[in-house]
C-alpha positions in Angstrom: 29.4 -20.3 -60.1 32.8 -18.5 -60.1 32.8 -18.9 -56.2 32.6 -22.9 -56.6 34.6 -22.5 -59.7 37.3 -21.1 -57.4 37.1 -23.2 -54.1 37.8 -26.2 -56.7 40.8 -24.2 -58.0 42.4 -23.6 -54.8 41.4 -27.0 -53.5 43.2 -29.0 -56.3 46.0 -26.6 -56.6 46.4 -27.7 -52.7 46.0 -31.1 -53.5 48.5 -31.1 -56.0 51.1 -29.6 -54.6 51.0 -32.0 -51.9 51.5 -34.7 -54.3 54.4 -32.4 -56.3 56.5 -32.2 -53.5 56.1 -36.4 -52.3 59.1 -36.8 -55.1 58.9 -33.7 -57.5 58.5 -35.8 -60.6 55.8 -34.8 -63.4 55.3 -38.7 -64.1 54.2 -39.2 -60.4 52.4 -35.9 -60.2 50.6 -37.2 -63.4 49.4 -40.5 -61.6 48.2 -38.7 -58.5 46.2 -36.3 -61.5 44.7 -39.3 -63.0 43.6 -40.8 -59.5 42.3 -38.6 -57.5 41.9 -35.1 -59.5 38.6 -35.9 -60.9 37.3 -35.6 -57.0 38.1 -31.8 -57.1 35.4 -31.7 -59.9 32.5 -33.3 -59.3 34.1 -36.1 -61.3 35.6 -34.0 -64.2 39.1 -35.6 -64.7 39.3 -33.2 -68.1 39.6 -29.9 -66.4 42.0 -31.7 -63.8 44.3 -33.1 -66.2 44.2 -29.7 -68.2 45.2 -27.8 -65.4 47.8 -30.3 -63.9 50.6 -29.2 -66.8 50.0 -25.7 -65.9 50.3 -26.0 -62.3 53.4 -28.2 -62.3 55.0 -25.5 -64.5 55.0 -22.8 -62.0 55.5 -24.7 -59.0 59.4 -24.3 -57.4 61.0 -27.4 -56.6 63.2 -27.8 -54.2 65.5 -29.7 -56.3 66.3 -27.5 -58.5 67.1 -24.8 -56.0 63.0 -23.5 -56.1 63.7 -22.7 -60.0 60.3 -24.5 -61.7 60.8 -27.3 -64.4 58.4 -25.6 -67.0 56.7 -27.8 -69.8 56.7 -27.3 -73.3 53.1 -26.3 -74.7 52.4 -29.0 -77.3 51.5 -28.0 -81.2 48.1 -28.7 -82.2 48.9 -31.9 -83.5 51.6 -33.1 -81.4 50.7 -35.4 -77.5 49.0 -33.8 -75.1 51.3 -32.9 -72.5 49.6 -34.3 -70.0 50.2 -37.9 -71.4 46.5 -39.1 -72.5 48.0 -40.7 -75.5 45.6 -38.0 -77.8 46.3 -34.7 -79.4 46.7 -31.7 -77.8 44.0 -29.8 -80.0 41.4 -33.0 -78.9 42.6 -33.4 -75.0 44.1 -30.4 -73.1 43.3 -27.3 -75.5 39.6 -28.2 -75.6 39.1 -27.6 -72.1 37.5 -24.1 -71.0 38.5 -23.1 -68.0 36.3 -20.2 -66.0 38.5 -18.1 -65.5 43.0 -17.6 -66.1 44.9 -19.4 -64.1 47.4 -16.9 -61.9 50.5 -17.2 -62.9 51.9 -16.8 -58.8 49.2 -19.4 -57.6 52.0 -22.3 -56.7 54.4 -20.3 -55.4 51.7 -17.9 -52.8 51.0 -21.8 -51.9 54.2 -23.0 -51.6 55.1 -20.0 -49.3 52.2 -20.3 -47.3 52.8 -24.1 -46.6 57.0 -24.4 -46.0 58.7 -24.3 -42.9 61.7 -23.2 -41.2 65.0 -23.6 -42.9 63.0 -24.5 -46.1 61.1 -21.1 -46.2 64.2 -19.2 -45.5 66.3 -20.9 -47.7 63.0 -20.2 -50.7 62.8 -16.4 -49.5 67.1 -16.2 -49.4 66.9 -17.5 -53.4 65.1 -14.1 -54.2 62.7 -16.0 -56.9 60.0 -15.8 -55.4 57.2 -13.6 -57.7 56.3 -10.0 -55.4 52.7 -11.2 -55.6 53.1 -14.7 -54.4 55.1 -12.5 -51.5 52.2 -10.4 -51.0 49.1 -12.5 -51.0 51.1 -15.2 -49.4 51.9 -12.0 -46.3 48.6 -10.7 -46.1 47.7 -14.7 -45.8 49.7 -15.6 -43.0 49.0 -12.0 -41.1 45.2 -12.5 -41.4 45.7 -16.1 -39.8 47.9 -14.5 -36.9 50.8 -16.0 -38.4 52.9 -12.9 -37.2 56.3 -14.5 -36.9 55.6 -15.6 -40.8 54.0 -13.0 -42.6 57.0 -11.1 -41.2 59.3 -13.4 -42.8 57.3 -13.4 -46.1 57.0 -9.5 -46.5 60.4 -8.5 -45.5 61.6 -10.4 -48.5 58.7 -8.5 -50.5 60.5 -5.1 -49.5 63.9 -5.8 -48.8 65.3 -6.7 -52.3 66.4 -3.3 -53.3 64.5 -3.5 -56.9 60.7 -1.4 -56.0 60.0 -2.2 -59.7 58.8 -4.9 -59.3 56.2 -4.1 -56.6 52.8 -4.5 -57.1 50.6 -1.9 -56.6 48.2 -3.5 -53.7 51.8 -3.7 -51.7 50.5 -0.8 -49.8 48.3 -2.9 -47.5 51.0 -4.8 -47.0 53.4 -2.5 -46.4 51.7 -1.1 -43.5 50.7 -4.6 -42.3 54.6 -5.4 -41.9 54.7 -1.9 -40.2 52.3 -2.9 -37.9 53.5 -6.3 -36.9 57.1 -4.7 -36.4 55.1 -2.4 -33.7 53.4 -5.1 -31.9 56.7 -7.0 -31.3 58.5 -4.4 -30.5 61.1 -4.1 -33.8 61.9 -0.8 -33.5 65.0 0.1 -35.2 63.7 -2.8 -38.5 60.6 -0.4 -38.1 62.5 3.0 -38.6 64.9 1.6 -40.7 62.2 0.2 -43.7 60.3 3.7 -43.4 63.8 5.5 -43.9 64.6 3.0 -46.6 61.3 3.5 -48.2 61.5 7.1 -48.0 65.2 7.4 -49.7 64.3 4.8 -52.2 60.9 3.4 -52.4 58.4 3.9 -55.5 56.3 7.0 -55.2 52.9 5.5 -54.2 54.3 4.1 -50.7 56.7 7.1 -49.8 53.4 8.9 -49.0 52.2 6.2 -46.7 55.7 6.3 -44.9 55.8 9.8 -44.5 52.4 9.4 -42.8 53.7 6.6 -40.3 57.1 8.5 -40.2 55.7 11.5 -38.8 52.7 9.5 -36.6 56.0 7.4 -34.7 57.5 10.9 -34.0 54.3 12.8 -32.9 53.3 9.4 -30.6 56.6 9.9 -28.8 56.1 13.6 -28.8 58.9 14.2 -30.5 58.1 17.5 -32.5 61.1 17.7 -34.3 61.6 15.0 -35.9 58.8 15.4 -37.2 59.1 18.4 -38.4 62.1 17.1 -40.1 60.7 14.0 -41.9 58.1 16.5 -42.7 60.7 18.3 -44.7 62.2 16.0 -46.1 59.1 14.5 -47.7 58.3 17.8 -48.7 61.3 18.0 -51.4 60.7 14.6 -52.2 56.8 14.6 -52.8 56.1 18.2 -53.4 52.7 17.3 -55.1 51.7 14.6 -52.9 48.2 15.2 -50.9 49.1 12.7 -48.0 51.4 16.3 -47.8 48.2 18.4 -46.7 47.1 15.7 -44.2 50.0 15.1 -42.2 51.0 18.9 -42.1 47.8 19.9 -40.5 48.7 16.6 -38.3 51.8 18.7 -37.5 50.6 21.9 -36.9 48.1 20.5 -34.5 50.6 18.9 -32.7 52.9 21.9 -32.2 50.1 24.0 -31.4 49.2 26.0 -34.3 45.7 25.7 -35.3 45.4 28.9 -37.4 48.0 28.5 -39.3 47.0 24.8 -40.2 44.3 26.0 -41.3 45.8 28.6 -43.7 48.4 25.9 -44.7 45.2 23.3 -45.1 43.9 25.8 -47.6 47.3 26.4 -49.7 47.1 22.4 -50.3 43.3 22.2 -51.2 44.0 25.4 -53.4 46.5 24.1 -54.8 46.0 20.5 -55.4 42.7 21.4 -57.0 44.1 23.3 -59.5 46.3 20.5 -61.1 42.9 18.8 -61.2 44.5 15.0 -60.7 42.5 14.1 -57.2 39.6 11.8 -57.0 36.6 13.3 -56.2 36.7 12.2 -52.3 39.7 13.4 -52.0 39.1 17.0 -53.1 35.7 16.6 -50.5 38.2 15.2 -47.4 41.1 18.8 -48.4 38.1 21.2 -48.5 36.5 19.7 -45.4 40.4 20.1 -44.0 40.7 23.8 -45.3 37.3 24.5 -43.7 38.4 22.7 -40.2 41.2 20.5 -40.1 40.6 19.7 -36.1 37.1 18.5 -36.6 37.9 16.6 -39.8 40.6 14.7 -38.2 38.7 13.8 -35.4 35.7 12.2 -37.9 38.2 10.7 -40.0 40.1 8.8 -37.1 36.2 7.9 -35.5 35.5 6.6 -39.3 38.4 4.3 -39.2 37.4 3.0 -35.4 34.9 0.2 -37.3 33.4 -1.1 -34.5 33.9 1.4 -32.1 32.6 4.2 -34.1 29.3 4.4 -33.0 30.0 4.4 -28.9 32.9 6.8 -29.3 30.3 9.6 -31.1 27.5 8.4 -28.4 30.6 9.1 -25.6 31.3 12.5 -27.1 27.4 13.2 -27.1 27.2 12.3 -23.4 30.9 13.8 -22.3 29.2 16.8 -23.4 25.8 16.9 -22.1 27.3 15.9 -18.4 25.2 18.0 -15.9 27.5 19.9 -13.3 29.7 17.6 -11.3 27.8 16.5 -7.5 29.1 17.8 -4.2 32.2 15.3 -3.4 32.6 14.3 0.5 35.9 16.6 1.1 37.5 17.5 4.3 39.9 19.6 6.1 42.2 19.3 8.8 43.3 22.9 10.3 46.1 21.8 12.0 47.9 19.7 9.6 46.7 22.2 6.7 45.8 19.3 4.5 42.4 18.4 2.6 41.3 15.2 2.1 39.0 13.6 -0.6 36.5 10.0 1.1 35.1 7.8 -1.6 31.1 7.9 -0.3 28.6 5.1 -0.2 26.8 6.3 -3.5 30.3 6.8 -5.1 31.3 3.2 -4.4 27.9 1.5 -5.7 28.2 3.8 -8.3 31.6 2.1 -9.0 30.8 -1.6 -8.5 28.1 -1.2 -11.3 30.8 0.3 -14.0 33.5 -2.5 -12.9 31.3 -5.6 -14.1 31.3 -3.8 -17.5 34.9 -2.0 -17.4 36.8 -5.1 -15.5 40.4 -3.5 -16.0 42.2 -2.0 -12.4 44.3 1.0 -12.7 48.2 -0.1 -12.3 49.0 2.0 -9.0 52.7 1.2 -9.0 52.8 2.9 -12.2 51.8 7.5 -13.0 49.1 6.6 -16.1 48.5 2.9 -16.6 46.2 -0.2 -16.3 46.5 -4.0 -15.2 45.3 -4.9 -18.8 43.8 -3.3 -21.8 41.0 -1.3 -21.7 40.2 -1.3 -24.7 39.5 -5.1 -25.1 36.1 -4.5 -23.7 35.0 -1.1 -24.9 32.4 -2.7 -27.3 30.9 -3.1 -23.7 31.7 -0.5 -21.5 30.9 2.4 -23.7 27.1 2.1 -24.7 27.0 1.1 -20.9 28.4 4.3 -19.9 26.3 5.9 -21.8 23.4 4.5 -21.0 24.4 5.4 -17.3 25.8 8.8 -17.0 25.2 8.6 -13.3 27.9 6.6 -13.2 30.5 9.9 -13.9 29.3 11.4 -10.3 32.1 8.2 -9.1 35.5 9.8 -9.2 37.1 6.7 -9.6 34.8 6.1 -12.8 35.9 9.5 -14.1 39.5 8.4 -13.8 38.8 5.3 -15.2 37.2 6.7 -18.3 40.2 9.4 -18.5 43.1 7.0 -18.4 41.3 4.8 -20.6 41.0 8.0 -23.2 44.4 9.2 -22.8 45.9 6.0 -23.6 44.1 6.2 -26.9 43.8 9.3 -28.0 46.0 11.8 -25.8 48.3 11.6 -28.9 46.1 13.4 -31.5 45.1 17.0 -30.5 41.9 16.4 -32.3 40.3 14.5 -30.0 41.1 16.3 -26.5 38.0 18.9 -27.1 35.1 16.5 -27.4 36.5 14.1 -25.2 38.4 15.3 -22.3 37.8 18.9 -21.9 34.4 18.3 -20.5 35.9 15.6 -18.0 38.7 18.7 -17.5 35.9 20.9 -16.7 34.1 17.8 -14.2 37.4 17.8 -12.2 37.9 21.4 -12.0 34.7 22.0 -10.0 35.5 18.9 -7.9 39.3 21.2 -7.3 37.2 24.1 -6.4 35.2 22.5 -4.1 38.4 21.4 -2.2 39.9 24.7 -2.8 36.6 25.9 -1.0 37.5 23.8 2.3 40.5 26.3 3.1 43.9 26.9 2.2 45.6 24.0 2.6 47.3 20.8 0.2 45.8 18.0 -1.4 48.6 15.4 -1.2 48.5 11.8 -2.9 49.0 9.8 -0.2 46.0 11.1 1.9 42.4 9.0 2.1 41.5 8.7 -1.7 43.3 11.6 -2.5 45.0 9.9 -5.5 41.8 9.6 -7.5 41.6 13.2 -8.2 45.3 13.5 -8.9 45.7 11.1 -11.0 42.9 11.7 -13.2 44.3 15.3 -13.2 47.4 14.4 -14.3 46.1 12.0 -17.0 44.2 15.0 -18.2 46.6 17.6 -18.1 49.0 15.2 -20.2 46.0 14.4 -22.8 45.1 17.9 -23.2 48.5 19.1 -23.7 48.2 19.5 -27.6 44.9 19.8 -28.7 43.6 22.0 -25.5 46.8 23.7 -24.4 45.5 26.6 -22.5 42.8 24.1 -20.7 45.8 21.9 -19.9 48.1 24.6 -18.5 45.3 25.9 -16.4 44.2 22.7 -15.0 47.8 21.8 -14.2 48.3 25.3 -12.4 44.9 24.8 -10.6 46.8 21.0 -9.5 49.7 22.9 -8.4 48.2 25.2 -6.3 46.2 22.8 -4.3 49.1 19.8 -4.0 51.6 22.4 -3.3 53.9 18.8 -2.5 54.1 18.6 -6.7 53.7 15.5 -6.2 52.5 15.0 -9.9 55.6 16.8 -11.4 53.5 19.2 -12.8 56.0 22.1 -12.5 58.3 21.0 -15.6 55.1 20.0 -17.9 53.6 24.2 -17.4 57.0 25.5 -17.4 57.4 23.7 -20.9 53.9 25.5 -21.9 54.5 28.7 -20.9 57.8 28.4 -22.9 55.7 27.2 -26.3 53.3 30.3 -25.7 56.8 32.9 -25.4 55.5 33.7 -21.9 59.1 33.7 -20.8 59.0 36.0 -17.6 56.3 33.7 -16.1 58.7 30.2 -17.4 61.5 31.9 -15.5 59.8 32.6 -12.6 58.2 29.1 -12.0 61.3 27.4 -13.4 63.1 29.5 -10.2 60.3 27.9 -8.0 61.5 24.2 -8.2 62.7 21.6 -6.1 66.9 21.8 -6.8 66.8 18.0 -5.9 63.6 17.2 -8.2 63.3 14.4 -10.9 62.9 16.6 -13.1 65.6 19.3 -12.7 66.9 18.6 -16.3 63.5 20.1 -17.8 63.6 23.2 -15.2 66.7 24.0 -15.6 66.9 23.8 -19.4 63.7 25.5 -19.5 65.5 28.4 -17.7 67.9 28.6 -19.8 65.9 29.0 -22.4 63.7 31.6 -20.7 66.8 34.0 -19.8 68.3 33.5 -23.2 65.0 34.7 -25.1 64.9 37.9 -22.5 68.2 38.1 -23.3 69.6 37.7 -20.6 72.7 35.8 -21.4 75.5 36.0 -18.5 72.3 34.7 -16.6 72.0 31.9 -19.3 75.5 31.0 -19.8 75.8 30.5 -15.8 72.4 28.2 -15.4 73.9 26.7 -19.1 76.8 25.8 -16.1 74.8 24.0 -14.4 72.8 21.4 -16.6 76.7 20.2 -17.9 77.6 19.8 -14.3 74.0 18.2 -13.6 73.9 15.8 -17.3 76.9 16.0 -19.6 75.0 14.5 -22.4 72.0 17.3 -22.7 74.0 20.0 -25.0 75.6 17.4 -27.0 72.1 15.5 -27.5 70.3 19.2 -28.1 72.8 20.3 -30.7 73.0 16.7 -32.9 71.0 16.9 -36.2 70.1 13.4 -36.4 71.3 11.4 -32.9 70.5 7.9 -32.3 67.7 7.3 -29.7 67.9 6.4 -26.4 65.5 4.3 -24.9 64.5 4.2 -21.1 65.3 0.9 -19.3 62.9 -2.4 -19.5 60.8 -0.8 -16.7 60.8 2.5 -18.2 63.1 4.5 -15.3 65.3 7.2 -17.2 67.5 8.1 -14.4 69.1 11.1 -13.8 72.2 12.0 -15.3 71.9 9.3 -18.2 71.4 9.4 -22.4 67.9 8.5 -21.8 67.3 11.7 -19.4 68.8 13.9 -22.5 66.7 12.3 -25.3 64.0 12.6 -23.6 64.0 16.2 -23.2 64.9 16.8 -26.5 62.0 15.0 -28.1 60.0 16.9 -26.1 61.4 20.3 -26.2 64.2 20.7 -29.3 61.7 22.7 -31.4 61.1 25.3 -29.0 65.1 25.7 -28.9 65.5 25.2 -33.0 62.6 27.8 -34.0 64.2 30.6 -31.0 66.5 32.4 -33.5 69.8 31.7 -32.9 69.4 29.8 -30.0 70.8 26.0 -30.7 73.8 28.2 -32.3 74.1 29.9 -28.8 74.1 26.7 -27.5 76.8 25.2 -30.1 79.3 27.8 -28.8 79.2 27.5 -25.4 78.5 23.6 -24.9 82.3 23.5 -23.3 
């Protein structure tokens, strides 16, 4: 009954509001009431005419500047107000209504229904209740209304007073987080979680430290993370999204012992002050006890849909039997192997594609002509039910991109789901290895298949299965001695995070002085040489990335510089900003936790 009771409510409510705004006059409102409001009730014009004085009340009219025109509850005794001719305490007040009538119901309507300058000029006037904001948001977001519900909840959290928030405005908040992702809003996206962060009301600062630190660690970006991390720190010293997002850190940089240890202090700690819900305290001792693995089941809990394929993936990935015999050739006078797509392999590949139906981009290192993931509901319990479909190459380095594009961010996920496809392509390498000593190079017969997926997998490994990764990618340099993946840069950066400096400096002395990628190498030899300290070395290579990018010292040294973004088609060229920010989100902390080391470089940046 209070399901029907409600459908009537929100029916009439829309109904009346319609008539409201035809000339914003109670008297007309009243005759509407009269004429048609007994048809939102089976015929009962009481309850309509009871409720038609409350809704005019809080409606905002236009008129008036959306300040509401709010009637006078009548005495007893005195005319009902809404203008039977008999008393209140006989008309009006003798209605029972199911349930109270909420008190933002006009104005979530009245939001959800203006347009253009109207709702901006409504949202500019700032008297808008915060839960007419929010449900009328969350509203217009469910419906796909993007553009609106962005409107709508950026008055919600713009306003400078987080008093008046509701508490269910965490939903929200991360909704308008969300939609500020998918269209791209960058800098409104940092800026709200920096706002929120300085200023916000306790129970949302957690949820943007979370998504702080998550937009660092997705662009690899280590420090800053670090930093927000800190900063939170002082700010929420008791706060258990804390323990989550530092073993989220940890991970990231590497260190799984010590988030472990660190996951423990939290659950120690947090259950001594006895204030968590009892799921909490179950998710921080099931962190303590394995913070890798209960990341992983968390983030498959929150996949809904996908949840059961991804566990029936893992299951498979790592059952695979041991990887066929590919059809692999050499050429003795050219000194070059080559990889041929067989018969088997390309059946194998025709029956995967009517499920999968997305082409890898091949103008483009890691990427696809479409998403993937719009069809995994599909392609995943089809995999699975096929695993003779992973003999294909091609499939395997469909499945990889396809998993790296997901979840090569969280280091979590690389052991269940691409170390065994690691370990698939690593025999397939040593069965090319096995053909002679000679290169595997892109360009030749279906060479790229292997190389690519290689890649994909040495960059989706590269935090939660570093040694894997680095051996992978030195088992890809040694066979496409061309580099023709760039590889070079990515293990020098490794060996560097492990403090395995003699073997940094040696490869970084092995690359290409007119390679892409000269910034890295020679910045990660500077590096190297200054932790053996070798420093007249330093100071002289330290020469030559100023001459090579003036920006790279100056963008290493800044606390806080704004971010450079690579062009629309994602070049960073040589030389530029971009090259410089980009290795310093993914290298700074190697260069700020090396005692002394940005100080070195603070003195001798001229």
């Amino acid at each position: 009954m209070l399901a029907v009771w409600v459908d009537q409510l929100l029916g009439f409510a829309s109904g009346a509001l319609t008539a409201i705004r035809q000339q914003e006059r109670y008297p007309d409102f009243m005759t509407w009431v009269r004429a048609e409001g007994a048809d939102y009730f089976q015929g009962d014009i009481a309850t309509a005419q009871a409720l038609a004085p409350m809704l005019w009340s809080q409606t905002p009219l236009e008129r008036l500047d959306f300040d509401c025109e709010p009637l006078a509850t009548p005495g007893p005794n005195e005319p009902c107000w809404c203008d039977s001719g008999r008393k209140y305490k006989h008309c009006c007040r003798a209605v029972e209504l199911p349930t109270d009538l909420p008190d933002q119901l006009m104005w979530m309507l009245s939001l959800r229904e203006w347009k253009g300058p109207v709702l901006k000029a409504a949202l500019a006037s700032r008297k808008a209740p915060a839960q007419a904001l929010l449900e009328a948001g969350l509203i217009a977001a469910e419906s796909g209304q993007s553009g609106r519900a962005i409107q709508v909840l950026e008055s919600l959290f713009g306003g400078g007073d987080w008093s008046h928030l509701p508490e269910q405005a965490e939903p929200a908040f991360e909704i308008l987080l969300d939609l500020y992702q998918e269209r791209g809003f960058t800098r409104k996206r940092a800026d709200l979680l920096d706002n929120i962060m300085a200023h916000g009301p306790l129970f949302l600062r957690g949820v943007a430290l979370e998504r702080l630190c998550l937009m660092h660690l997705d662009n690899d970006d280590l420090d800053s993370a670090r930093a927000a991390f800190v900063k939170a720190q002082q700010a929420l010293p008791d706060s258990p999204t804390l323990a989550y997002v530092e073993a989220m850190l940890l991970l990231h940089e590497g260190h799984e012992e010590e988030a472990k240890e660190r996951s423990r202090f939290w659950y120690r700690r947090l259950a001594r002050q006895g204030e968590l819900d009892p799921d909490q305290l179950d998710f921080l001792a099931a962190l303590a006890e394995n913070p890798g693995a209960t990341l992983a089941d968390q983030l498959l809990s929150a996949e809904e849909d996908l949840a059961t394929p991804l566990v029936a993936l893992q299951s498979l990935l790592n059952a695979l039997p041991t990887a066929p015999r590919l059809d692999l050739r050499y050429d003795h006078d050219a000194q070059r192997i080559t990889y041929h797509v067989s018969a088997r392999e390309a059946t194998l590949y025709a029956a995967w594609y009517e499920h999968f139906q997305v082409m890898v981009d091949e103008d483009v290192a890691l990427g696809f002509r479409g998403d993937p993931w719009a069809t995994a509901e599909e392609w995943m319990p089809e995999l699975c039910a096929h695993p003779e479909w992973l003999d294909a190459p091609q499939v395997v380095q469909d499945v990889t991109l396809a998993l790296t594009s997901r979840f090569g961010s969280l280091p979590w996920m690389a052991p269940s789901l691409l170390e065994p496809l690691a370990r698939r392509l690593s025999r397939w390498l040593q069965q090319a290895r096995a053909e002679g000593e000679g290169s595997l190079c892109w360009d030749d017969a279906d060479n790229a298949l292997l190389l690519r997926t290689g890649l994909a997998l040495v960059v989706g490994m590269e935090r939660g299965a570093r040694d894997h990764s680095r051996e992978l990618a030195e088992e890809l340099l040694a066979i496409d001695q061309e580099d023709s993946l760039g590889l070079r840069e990515l293990v020098l950066d490794q060996l560097l995070r492990d403090n395995r400096n003699e073997e940094a400096l040696s490869l970084s002395e092995q690359g290409d002085e007119e390679s892409s990628m000269l910034l890295g190498l020679l910045l990660g030899r500077t590096l190297a040489l200054y932790r053996l300290d070798r420093l007249e070395e330093a100071e002289q290579v330290l020469s030559q990335v100023v001459a090579y990018n003036r920006h790279a010292v100056d963008m290493l040294c800044a606390e806080a510089p704004r971010p450079v973004l690579p062009a629309s088609d994602g070049q960073v060229d040589p030389g530029t900003r971009a090259e410089a920010w980009q290795y310093r989100t993914l290298m700074r902390d190697q260069w700020r936790t090396t005692p002394g080391a940005l100080e070195w470089l603070q003195a001798h940046r001229k």
